[in-house]
N, C-alpha and C positions, 0 to 999 in steps of 0.2 A: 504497597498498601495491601495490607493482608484480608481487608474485607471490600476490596472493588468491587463494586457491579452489586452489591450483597443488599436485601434490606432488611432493617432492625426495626422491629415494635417494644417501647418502651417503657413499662408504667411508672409510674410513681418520677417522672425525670425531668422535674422541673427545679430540683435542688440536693442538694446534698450528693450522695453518690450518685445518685439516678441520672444527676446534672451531669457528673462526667464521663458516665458509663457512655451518654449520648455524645457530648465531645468529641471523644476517645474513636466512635465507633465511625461518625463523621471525620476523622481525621485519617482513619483508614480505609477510605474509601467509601464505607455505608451509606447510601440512604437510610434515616431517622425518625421515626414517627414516635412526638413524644406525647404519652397519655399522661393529664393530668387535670386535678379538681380545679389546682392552679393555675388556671388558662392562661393568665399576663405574664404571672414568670415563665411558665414553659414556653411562650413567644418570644421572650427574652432570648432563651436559650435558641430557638430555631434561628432568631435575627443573628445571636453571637454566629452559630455556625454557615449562617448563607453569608455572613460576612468574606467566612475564609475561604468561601469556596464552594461551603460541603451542599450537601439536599435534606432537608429539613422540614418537616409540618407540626406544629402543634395542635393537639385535638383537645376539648374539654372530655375527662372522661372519667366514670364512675365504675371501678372496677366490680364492685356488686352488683351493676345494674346489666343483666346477661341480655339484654335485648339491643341496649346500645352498646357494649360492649362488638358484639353480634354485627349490628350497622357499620362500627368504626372498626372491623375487620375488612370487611367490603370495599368502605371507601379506599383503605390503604392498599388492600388488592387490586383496587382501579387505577387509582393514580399511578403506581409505582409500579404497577404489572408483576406484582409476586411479593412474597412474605419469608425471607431464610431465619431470620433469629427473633426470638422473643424474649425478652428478659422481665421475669414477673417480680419485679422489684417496689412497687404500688406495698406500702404496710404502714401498720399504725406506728408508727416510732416515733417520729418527731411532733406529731400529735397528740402523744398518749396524753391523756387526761389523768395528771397527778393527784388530782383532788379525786377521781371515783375510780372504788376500787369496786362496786357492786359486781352481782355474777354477769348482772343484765349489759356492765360497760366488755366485763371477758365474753361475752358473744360478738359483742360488737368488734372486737379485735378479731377476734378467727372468722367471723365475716370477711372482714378486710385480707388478713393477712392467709387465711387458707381457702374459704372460698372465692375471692378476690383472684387467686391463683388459678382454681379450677375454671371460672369464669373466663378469665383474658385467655386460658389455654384452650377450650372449646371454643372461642369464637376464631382463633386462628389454624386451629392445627388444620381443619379444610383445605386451605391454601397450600399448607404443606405438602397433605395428602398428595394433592392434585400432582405435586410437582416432581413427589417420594424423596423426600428430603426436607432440613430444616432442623434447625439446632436452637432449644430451648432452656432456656437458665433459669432457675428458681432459685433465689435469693433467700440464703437460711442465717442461722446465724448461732456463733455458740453458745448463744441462749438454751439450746434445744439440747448442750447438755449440763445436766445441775452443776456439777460438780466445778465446770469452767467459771460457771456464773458466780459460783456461792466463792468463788476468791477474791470476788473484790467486797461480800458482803460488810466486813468490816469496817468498810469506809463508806458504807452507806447506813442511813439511819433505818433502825431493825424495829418495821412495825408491822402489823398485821394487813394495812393496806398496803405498805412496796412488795409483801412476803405474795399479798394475791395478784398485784399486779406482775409481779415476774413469773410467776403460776400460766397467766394468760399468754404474757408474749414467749415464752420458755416452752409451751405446750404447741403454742401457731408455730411455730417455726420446725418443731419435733415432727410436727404432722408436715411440713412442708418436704423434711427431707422422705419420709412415707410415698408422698404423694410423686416427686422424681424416681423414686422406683417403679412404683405401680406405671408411672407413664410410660418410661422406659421400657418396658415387658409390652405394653397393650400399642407404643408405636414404631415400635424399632421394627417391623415388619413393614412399615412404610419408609425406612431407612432415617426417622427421625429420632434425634435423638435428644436425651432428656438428661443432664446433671444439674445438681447444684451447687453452688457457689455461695463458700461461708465464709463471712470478714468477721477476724477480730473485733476487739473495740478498737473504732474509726474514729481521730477526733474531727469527725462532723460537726457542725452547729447541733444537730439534734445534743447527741452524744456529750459535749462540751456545756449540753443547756442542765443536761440531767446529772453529770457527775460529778463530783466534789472534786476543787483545781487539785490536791494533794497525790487523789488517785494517779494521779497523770504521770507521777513521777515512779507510781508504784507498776503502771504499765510496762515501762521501759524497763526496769528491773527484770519482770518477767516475762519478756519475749524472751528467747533464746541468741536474736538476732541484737537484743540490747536497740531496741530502739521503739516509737508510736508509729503510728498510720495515720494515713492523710487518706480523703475523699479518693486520690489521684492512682492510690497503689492499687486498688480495687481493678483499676480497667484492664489492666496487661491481662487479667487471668481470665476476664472475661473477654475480652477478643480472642484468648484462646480455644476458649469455648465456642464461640460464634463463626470459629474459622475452619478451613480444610486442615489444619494443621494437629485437629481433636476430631479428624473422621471416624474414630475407630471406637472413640469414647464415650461411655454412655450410663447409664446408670451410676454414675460416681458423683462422692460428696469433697468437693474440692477445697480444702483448707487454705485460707490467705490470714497469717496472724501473726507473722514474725516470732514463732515460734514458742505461744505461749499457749497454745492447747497442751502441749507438752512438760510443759512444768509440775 
């Protein structure tokens, strides 16, 4: 088990990837602490995982709110006696609000999805500190570059609202990968270290809610690998991350896409 003894803080891990990031990490030994809005599913999840074995808490938790954020760094320091990985994977995706495309809903997503990030990573990296060590993932995606994005434009319908709405989560995520550098330079003197971690398109429920079935066929064509992604493929690279096995690694943006960045 490549993450014994290890504990992981989780946002956003009460479904979709987040759900199996926490699995994954529980199945390799971690202790789990899953943050989420959705307090009953993420209970779900901790029962799935104390089923098999693993160690599990589910918290209610608002990734913008830097005070409880701040509390539920502590508690999980208490209970669990330490904090090694964080995965800031808490974003507006499966949420987005289709219908508003206002500027005032695009704050609302880099709330979530960029300060959401700086928030859950100040209220833990203390714990790290203390310990000089501690490996942190920041969940990007290749939204953050136009060019990946705009190839599936076509099979999506071309209006001035999906044009802003991919402005918003294209822009959060851009500043996400920003924000793993800057971390990386300001904690890697504490031996922590900071990459991110970018999935293709995942057919998630979110992903599956939003994309036209046709796309799907159009994904597999252009992986390199000839094939889609499941929620499931996502964990191996993040336990890499999380593990001794990426001590050395740090500031890097970690591609998972079955090789269609490259197309």
């Amino acid at each position: 088990m490549r993450l014994k003894d290890k504990v992981a803080v989780i946002t956003g891990a009460a479904q979709g990837i987040g759900r199996e990031y926490a699995l994954r990490f529980a199945e390799e030994g971690a202790a789990v602490a899953l943050l989420d809005k959705r307090i009953e599913q993420a209970r779900d999840v901790a029962k799935e995982i104390a089923a098999k074995g693993g160690q599990a808490v589910a918290i209610e938790a608002d990734v913008t709110d830097e005070v409880r954020m701040e509390q539920i760094a502590g508690e999980v320091n208490s209970r669990f006696g330490r904090i090694d990985a964080l995965i800031n994977n808490a974003a507006l995706y499966y949420d987005i609000d289709l219908a508003d495309a206002s500027i005032s809903y695009g704050r609302k997503v880099m709330d979530v999805n960029v300060f959401g990030v700086l928030t859950a990573t100040w209220a833990v990296v203390p714990y790290m500190i203390r310990r000089r060590g501690g490996s942190i993932i920041n969940i990007a995606s290749n939204a953050a570059w136009p060019g990946i994005a705009a190839r599936g434009a076509k099979f999506t319908t071309i209006s001035e609202s999906n044009v802003r709405r991919a402005y918003y989560y294209g822009l959060s995520k851009a500043a996400v990968v920003h924000l793993t550098q800057a971390m990386a330079i300001d904690y890697g003197p504490y031996k922590i270290r900071v990459n991110a971690l970018v999935p293709g398109v995942v057919l998630s429920e979110a992903t599956l809610k939003s994309l036209p079935e046709q796309f799907i066929g159009v994904l597999r064509e252009q992986a390199l690998l000839g094939c889609t992604m499941e929620p499931r493929d996502m964990t191996g690279a993040a336990v890499f991350l999380a593990s001794d096995d990426s001590a050395l690694m740090t500031s890097q943006t970690l591609v998972v896409d079955a090789g269609r960045k490259l197309w």
